[in-house]
N, C-alpha and C positions, 0 to 999 in steps of 0.2 A: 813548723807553723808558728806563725806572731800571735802574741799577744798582746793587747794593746790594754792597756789600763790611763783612764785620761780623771782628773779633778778638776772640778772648776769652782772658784769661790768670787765672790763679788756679783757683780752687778753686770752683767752680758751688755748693757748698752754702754759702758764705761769702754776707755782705753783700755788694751789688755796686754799682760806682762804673760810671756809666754817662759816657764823656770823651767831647765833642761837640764839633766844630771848624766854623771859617766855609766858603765854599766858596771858597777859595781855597787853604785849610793842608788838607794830609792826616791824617788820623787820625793817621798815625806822626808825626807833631810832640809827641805825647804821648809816644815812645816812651825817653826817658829817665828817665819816673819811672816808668814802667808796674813795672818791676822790684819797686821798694820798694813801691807798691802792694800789687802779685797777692802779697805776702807774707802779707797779714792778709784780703784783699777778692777778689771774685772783679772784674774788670776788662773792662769791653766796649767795642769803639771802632768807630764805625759810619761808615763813608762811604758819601754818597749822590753818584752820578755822573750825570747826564744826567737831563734830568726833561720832562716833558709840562708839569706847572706849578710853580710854583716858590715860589705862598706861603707864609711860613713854617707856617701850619699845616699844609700839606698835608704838610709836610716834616716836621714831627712827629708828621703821622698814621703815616708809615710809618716812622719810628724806633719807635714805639710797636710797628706790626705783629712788627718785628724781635725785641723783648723779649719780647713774647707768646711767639712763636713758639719761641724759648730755654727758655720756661717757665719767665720769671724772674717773681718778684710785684710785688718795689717796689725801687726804685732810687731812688740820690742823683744825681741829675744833675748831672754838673759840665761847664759848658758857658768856652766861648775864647774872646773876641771876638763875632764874629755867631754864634759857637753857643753865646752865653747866651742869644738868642731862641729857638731849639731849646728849652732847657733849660726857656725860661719857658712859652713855648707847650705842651709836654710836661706842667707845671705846670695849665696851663689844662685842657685838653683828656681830661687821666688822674689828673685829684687821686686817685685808688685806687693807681697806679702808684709817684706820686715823693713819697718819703719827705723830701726834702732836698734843696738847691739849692746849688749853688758857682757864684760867676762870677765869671772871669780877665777882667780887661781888658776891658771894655763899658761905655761911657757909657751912663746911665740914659735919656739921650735927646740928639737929634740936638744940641742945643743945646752938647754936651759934645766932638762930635767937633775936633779939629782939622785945620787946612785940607790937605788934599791936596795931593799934588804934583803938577807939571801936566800928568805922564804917565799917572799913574794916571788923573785926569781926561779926557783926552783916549782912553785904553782905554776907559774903560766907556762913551764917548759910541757911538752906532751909528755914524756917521762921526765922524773918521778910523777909530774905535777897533778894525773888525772887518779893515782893513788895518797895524793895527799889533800887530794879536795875530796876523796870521799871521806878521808879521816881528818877534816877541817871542822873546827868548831868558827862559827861565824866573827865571835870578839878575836882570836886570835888572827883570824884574815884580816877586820879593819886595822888591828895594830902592826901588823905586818905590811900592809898599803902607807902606814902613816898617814889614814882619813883623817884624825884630828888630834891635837895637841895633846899631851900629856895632860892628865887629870880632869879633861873634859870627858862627860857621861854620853856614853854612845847611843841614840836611840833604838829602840827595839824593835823600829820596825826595818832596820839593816838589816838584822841578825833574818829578820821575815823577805825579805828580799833576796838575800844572797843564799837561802835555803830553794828559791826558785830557779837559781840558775845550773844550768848544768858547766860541768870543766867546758864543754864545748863550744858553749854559749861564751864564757869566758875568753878564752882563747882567741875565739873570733873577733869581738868586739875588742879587744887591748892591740892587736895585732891589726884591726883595722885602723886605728887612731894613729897607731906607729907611722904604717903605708900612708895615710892622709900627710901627718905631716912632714913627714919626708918627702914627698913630691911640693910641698911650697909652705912654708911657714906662715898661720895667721896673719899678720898684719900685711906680709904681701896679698893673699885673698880681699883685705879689706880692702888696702888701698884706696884702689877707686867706686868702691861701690857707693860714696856718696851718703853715708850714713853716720847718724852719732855715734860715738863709742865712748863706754867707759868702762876701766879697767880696775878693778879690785883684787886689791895683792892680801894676803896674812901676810905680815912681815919674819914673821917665825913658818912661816911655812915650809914642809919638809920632803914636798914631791917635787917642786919647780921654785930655782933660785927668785926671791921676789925683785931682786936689781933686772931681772930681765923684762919685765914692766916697760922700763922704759925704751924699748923695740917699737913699742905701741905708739909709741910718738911720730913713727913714721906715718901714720895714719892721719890724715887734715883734721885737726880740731880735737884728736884723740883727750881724755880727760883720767887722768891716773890717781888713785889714790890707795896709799899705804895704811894699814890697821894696825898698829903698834902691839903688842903683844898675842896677837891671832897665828893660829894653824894655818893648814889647808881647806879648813871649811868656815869661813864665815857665818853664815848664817847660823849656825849650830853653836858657833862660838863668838860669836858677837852677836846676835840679831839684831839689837837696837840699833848700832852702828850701820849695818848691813844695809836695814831696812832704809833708814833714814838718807842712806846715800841713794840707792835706788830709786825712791820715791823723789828726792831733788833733781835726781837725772831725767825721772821721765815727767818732771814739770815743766821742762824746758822746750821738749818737743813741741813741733808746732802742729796744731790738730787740724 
């Protein structure tokens, strides 16, 4: 059974930024820019917990039912890591829906990731990995993912997040991201979908080379830019920076 947990900040009649995260980051990993955001946009941040299946479309179908449901019309999706496949699949699935696409940190395809560490690897295996996610302490998983930079403070509500997931939930969701993008790389999905796009690298980022960014340029109009001393997660480690490109990107849209 799903569980859906949705936040909304801002002002419901405003433009809305829809923030999509992988299954491992909580929605609140956005939750330092959300501020500067909901100032101009109305702000929505969706977690999906538990699932029967776990393709990423199916996982876009029901971020989709969420939005409906809000009685929102078109959103910019701005998706994290594995939830630019969210983002893009939402893209595929609801061209009516997503006005605009942002994506933080995601290699355009597998060939971009770099190599894991050998506990992560060993977690996502079905053996050892579903006895060592019961003897997982939550900080040691995000340093093991390489979520974010050295020296940067991890928020608490991960540790409360990855405490909800089961090895199974896991498994499923990383192993469906895999399958996504191995059957077509992002920026082929975008192509022609006819929408904005902008692309946010860490330039120290440690899950997906940031030179591979520029894939995204095969995209018409694509717009890239590089965070000089940033991880994997912007927002959490840059916000200001974060925000302030996000917020330029979606002033350009035409409403």
């Amino acid at each position: 059974m799903a569980d859906v947990h949705v936040q909304e900040d801002g002002d419901p009649n405003t433009s809305t930024l829809l923030l999509l995260t992988n299954a491992a980051a909580p929605s609140a990993s956005w939750t330092p820019i959300v501020p500067a955001l909901a100032e101009s946009h109305h702000v929505v941040r969706v977690d999906l917990i538990g699932h029967d299946r776990y393709d990423v479309p199916t996982q876009a179908r029901r971020i989709a039912a969420v939005v409906d449901r809000l009685g929102t019309r078109r959103v910019t999706a701005v998706g994290h890591s594995s939830g630019c496949m969210l983002a893009t699949a939402l893209t595929e699935i609801r061209p009516d829906l997503v006005e605009a696409v942002a994506i933080l940190d995601m290699g355009p395809d597998l060939s971009a990731q770099l190599p894991e560490s050998l506990l992560f690897r060993l977690v996502r295996a079905r053996f050892p990995g579903a006895l060592l996610w019961r003897l997982r302490t939550p900080k040691n998983m995000v340093r093991a993912a390489r979520g974010t930079a050295q020296g940067v403070e991890i928020p608490e509500s991960w540790f409360e997040h990855l405490a909800l997931l089961t090895h199974r939930d896991f498994r499923g969701m990383m192993g469906a991201y895999t399958d996504y993008l191995e059957e077509r790389s992002l920026p082929d999905r975008l192509r022609d979908k006819n929408v904005p796009l902008l692309v946010i690298f860490g330039a120290d980022d440690e899950r997906w080379r940031a030179s591979s960014a520029e894939a995204y340029r095969t995209v018409p109009g694509a717009r890239i830019e590089l965070l000089p001393g940033v991880g994997h997660t912007p927002p959490v480690e840059a916000p200001e920076d974060t925000a302030a490109l996000l917020l330029a990107f979606a002033a350009t849209l035409v409403r």
